[in-house]
Backbone bond lengths (Angstrom), bond angles and torsions (degrees), N, CA, C in turn:
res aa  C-N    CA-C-N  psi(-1)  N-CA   C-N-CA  omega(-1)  CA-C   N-CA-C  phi
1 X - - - 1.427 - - 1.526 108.77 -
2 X 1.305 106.09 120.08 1.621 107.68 165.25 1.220 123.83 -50.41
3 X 1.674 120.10 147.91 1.387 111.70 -176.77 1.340 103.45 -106.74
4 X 1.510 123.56 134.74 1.800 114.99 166.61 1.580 101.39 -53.47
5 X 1.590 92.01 153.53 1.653 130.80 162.47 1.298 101.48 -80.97
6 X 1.567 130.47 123.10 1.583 123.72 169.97 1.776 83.74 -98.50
7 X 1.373 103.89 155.52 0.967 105.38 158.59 1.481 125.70 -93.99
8 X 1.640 114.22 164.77 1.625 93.26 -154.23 1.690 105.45 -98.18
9 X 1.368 115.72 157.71 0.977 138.27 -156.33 1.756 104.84 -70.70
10 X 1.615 123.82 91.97 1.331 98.88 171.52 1.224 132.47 -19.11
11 X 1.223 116.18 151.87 1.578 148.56 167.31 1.803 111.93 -54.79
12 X 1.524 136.23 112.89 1.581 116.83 167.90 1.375 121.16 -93.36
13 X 1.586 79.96 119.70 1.953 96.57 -170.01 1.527 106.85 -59.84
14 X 1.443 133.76 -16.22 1.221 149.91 -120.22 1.403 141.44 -8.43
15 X 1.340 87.17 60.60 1.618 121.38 142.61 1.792 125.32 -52.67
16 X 1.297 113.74 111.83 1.355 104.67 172.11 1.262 122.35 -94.01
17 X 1.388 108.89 137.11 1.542 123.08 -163.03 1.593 109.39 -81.80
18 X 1.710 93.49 -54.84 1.933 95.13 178.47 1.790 91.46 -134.04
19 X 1.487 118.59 146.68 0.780 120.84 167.94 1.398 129.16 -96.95
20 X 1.713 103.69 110.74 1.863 102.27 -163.02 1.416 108.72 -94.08
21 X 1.138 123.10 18.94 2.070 134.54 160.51 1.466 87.05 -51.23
22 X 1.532 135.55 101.49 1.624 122.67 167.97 1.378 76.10 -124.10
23 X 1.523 103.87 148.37 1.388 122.00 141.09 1.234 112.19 -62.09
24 X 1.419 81.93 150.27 1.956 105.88 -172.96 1.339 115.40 54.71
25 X 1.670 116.17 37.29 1.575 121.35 162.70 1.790 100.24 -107.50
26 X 1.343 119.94 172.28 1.342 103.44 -172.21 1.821 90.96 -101.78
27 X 1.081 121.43 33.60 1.824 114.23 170.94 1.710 80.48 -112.55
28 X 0.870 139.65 -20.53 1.556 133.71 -155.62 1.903 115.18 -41.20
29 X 1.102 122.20 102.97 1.054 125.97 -155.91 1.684 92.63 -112.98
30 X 1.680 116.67 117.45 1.230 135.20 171.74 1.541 108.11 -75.49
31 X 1.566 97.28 131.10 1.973 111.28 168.32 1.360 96.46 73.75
32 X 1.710 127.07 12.61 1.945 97.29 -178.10 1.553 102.25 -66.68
33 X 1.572 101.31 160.73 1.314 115.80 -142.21 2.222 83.84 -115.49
34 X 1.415 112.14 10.84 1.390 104.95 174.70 1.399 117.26 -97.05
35 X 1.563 122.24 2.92 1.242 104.26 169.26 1.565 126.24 -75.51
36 X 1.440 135.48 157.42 1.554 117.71 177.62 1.379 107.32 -53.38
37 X 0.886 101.50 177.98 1.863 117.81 -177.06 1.525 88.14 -135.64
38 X 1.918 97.06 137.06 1.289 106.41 -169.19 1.925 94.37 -87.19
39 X 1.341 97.94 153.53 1.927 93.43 -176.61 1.392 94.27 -99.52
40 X 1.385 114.04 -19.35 1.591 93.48 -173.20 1.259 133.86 109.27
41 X 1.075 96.42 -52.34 2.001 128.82 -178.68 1.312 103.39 -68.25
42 X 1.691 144.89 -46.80 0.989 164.89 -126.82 1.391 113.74 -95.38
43 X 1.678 124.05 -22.26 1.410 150.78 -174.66 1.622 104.22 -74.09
44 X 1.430 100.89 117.77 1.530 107.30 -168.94 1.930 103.31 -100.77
45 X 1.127 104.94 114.75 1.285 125.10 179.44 1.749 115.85 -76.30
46 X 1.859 108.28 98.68 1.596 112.83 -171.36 1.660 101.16 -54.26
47 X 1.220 128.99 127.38 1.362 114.45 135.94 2.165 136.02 -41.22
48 X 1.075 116.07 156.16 1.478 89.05 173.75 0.910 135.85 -52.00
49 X 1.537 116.82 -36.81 1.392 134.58 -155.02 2.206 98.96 -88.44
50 X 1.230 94.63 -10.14 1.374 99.98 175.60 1.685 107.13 -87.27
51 X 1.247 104.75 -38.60 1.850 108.55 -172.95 1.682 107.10 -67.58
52 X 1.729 97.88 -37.41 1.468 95.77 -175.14 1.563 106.78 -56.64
53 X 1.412 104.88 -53.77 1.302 139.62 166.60 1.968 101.93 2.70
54 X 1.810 82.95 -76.45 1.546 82.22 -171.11 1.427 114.98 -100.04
55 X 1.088 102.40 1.04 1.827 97.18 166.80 1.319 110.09 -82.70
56 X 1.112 132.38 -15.58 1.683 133.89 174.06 1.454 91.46 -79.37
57 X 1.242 154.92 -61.70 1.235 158.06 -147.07 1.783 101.65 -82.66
58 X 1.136 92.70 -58.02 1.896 95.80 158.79 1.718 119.15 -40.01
59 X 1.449 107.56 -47.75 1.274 120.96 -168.06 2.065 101.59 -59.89
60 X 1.493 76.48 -81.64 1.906 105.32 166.03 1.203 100.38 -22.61
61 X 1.467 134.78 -78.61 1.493 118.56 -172.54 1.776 134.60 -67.23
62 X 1.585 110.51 -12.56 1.044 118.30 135.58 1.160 152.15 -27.79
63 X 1.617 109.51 -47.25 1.307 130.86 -152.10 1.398 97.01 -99.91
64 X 1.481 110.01 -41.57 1.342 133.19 173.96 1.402 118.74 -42.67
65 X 1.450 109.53 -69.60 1.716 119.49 171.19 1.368 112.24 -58.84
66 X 1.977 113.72 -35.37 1.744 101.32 170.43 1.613 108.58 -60.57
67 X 1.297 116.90 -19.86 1.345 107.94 -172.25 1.654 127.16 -99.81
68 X 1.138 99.49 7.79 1.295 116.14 174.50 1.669 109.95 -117.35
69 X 1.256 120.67 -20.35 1.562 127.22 150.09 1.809 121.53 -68.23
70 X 1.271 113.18 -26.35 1.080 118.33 178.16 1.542 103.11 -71.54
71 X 1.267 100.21 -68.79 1.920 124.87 174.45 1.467 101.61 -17.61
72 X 1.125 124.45 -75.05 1.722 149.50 163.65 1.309 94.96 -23.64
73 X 1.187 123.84 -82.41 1.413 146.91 -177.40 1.435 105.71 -13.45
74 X 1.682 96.52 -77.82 1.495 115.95 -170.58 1.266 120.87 -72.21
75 X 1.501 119.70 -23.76 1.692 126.27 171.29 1.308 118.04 -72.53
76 X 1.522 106.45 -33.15 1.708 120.18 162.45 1.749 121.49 -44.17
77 X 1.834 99.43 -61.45 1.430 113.20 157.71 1.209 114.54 -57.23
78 X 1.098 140.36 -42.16 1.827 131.03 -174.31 1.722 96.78 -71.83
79 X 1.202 113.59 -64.82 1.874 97.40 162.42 1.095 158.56 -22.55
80 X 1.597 105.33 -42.65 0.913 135.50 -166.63 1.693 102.65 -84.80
81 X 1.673 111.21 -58.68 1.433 144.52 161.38 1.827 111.97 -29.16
82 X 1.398 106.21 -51.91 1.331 110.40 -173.02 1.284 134.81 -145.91
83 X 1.810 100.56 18.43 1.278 109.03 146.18 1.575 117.52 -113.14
84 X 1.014 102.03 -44.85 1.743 117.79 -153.01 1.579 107.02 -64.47
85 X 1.710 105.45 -37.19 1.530 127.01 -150.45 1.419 113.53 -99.10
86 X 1.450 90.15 -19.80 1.974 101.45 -170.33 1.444 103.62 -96.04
């Protein structure tokens, strides 16, 4: 009987993928010095016309799902009204 080929197990660059340092685990290690450090600089500042931007689009899709919950709503009642009941 032939034996499978596994293929071989990458190499660890050691890169961390998720960082499991949680508070309130019992490895929980205070002040480690491997998380990134934020620089600061990196914080992208909206213009107005950008905030309006997405609070109208925020708004709009809101209005949208109220209006497609309503829709539901009211076709349920028209169903209900003049098929289900009569």
């Amino acid at each position: 009987m032939a034996q499978r080929r596994r293929p071989e197990d990458p190499a660890d660059d050691g890169r961390t993928i998720a960082d499991m340092n949680v508070e309130g685990m019992p490895w929980y290690q205070r002040g480690r010095d491997d998380a990134p450090a934020d620089s600061g600089g990196n914080h992208y500042q909206m213009t107005k016309e950008e905030q309006r931007a997405y609070t109208w689009a925020a708004v709009k899709s809101a209005l949208l799902i109220l209006c497609v919950f309503g829709g539901v709503f009211a076709a349920f009642i028209a169903f209900c009204q003049f098929i289900w009941f009569r």
